[in-house]
C-alpha atoms as a printed R data frame, in Angstrom:
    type eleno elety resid chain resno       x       y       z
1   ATOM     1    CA   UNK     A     1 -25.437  12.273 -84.045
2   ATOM     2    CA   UNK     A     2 -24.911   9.800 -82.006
3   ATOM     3    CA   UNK     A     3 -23.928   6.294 -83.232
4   ATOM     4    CA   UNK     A     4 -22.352   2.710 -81.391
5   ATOM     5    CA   UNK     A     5 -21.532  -0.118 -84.034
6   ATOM     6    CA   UNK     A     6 -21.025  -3.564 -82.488
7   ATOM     7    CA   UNK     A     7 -18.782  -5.770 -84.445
8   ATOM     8    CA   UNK     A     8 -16.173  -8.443 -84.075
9   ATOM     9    CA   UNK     A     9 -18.997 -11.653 -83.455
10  ATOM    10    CA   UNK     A    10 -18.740 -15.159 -85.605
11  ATOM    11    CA   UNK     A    11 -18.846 -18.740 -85.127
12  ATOM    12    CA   UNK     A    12 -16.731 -19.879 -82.378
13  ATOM    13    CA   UNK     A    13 -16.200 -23.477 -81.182
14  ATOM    14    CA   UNK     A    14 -16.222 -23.980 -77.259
15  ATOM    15    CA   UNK     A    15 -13.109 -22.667 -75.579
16  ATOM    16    CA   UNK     A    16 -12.446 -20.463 -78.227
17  ATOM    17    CA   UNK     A    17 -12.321 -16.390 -77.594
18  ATOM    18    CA   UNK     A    18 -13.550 -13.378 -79.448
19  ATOM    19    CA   UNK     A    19 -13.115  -9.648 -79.167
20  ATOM    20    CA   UNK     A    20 -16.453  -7.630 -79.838
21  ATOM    21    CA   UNK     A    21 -15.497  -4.037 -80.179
22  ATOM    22    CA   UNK     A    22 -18.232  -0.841 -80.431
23  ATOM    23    CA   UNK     A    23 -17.436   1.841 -81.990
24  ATOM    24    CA   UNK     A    24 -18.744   5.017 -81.162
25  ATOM    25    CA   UNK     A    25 -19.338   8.401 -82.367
26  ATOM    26    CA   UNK     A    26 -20.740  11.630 -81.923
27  ATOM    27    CA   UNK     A    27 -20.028  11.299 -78.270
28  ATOM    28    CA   UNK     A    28 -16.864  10.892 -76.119
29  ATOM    29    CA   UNK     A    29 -17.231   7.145 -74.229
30  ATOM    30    CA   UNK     A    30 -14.666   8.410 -71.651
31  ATOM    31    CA   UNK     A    31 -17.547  10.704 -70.208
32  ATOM    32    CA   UNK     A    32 -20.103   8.716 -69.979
33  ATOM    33    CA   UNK     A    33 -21.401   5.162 -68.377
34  ATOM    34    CA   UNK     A    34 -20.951   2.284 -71.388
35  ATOM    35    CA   UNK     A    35 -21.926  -0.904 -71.087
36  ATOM    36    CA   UNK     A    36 -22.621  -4.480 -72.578
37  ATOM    37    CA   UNK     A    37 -25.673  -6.509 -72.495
38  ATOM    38    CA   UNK     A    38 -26.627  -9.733 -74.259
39  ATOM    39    CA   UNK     A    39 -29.195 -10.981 -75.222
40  ATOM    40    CA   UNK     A    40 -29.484 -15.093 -75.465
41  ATOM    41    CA   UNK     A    41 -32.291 -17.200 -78.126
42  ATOM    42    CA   UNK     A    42 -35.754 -16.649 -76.467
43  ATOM    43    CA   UNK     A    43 -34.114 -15.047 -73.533
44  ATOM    44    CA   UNK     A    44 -34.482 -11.422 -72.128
45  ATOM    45    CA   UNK     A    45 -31.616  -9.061 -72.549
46  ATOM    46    CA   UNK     A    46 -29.572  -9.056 -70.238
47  ATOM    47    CA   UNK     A    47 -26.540  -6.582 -68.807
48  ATOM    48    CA   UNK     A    48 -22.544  -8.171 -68.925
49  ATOM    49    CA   UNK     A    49 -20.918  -5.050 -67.108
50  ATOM    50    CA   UNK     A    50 -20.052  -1.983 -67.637
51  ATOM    51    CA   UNK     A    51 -17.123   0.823 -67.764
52  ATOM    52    CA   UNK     A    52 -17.475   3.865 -65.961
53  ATOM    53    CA   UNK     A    53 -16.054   7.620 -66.810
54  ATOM    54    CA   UNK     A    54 -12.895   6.724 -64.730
55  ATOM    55    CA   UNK     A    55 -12.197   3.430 -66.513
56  ATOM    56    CA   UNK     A    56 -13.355   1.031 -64.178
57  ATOM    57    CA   UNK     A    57 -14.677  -1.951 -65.310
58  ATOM    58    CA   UNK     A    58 -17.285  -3.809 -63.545
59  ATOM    59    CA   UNK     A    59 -18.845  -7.402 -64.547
60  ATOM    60    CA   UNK     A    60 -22.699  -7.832 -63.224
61  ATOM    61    CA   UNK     A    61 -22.782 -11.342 -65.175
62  ATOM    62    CA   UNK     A    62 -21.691 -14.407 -62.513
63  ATOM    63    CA   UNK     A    63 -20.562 -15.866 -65.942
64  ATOM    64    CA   UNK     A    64 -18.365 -13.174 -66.530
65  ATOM    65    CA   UNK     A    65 -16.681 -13.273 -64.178
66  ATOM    66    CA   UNK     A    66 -13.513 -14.592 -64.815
67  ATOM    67    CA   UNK     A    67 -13.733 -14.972 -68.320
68  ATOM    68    CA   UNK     A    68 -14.874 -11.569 -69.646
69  ATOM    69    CA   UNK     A    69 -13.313  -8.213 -69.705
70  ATOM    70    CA   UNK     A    70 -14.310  -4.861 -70.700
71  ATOM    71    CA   UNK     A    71 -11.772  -2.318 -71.747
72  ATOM    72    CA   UNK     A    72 -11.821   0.597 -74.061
73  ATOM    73    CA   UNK     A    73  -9.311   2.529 -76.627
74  ATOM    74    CA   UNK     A    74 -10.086   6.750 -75.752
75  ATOM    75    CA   UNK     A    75  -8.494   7.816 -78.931
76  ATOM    76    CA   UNK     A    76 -10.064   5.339 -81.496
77  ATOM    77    CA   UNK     A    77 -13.336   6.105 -79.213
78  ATOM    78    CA   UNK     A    78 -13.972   2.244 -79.131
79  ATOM    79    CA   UNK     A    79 -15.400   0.249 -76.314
80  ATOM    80    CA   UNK     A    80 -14.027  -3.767 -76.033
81  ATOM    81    CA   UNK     A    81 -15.302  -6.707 -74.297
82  ATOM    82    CA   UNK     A    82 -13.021  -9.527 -74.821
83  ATOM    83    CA   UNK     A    83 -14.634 -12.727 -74.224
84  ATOM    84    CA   UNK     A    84 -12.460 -16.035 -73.368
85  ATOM    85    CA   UNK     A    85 -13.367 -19.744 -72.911
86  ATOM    86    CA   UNK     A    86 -16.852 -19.500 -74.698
87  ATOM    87    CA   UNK     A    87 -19.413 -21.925 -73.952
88  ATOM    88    CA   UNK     A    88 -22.250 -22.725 -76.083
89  ATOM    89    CA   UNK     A    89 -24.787 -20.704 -73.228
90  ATOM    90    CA   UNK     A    90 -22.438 -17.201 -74.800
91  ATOM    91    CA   UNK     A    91 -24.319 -17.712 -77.760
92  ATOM    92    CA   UNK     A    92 -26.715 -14.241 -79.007
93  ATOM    93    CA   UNK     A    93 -26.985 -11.096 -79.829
94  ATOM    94    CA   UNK     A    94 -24.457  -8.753 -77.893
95  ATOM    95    CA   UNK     A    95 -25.047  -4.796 -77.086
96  ATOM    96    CA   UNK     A    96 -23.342  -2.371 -76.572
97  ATOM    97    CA   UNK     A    97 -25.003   0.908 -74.793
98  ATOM    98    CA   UNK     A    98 -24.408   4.678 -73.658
99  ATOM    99    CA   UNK     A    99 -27.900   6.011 -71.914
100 ATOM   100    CA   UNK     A   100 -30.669   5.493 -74.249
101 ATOM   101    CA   UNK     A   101 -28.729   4.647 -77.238
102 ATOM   102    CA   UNK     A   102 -27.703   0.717 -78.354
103 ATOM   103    CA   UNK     A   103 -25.971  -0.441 -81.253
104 ATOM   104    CA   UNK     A   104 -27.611  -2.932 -83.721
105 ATOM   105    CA   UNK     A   105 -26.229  -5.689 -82.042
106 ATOM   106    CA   UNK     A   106 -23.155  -7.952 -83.450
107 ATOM   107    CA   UNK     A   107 -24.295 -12.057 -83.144
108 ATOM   108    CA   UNK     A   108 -21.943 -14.569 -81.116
109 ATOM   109    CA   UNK     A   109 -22.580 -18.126 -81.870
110 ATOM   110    CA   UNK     A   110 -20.403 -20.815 -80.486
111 ATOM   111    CA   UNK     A   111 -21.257 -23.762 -81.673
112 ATOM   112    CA   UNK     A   112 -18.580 -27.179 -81.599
C-alpha cells in the first residue's frame, strides 16, 4: 500500500528555516518522479520542484529558488525539502507527491 506522510511544519518567524520531510512507503522514491507542491490560504496548489529517479533536483517555484532545496535519504525512503529564509508568503499547506498519490499535507506558518 502505498503511503507519503508529510511532517516537520510549525510556526516559524521570518528568516527562520524548517525541514519538511515525507516519508514514504510501499514504494521505492528512488524509482519514481517525487515532488513538492504547496498550497497557500485561498490560493491554488501549487508545484515547488521536484526530484527525479537519478537524484536531480529541480525547483519550478521563482521563490525557490535560492532558498529551497529538495533532497532525499534512499535507505530511510524519505523525501526532504529544506526551506531557508521563510517569509510570511511560505505560509500553507505543503505536499508531497509520487503519481497520483499525496500525503495529507504538513502546515507551515511563519508568522513574526
Amino acid at each position: 500500500q502505498v503511503q507519503l506522510v508529510e511532517s516537520g511544519g510549525g510556526l516559524v518567524q521570518p528568516g527562520g528555516s524548517l525541514r519538511l520531510s515525507c516519508l514514504c512507503s510501499g514504494f521505492s522514491i528512488k524509482s519514481w518522479l517525487m515532488e513538492w507542491y504547496r498550497q497557500a490560504p485561498g490560493k491554488q496548489r501549487e508545484l515547488l520542484g521536484m526530484m527525479s529517479t537519478d537524484g536531480t533536483d529541480k525547483n519550478y517555484s521563482e521563490t525557490m529558488k535560492g532558498r529551497f532545496t529538495i533532497s532525499r535519504d534512499n535507505a530511510k525512503n524519505t523525501l526532504y525539502l529544506q526551506m531557508n529564509n521563510l517569509t510570511a508568503e511560505d505560509t500553507g499547506l505543503y505536499y508531497c507527491r509520487q503519481h497520483d498519490f499525496w500525503g495529507q499535507g504538513t502546515q507551515v506558518t511563519v508568522v513574526s
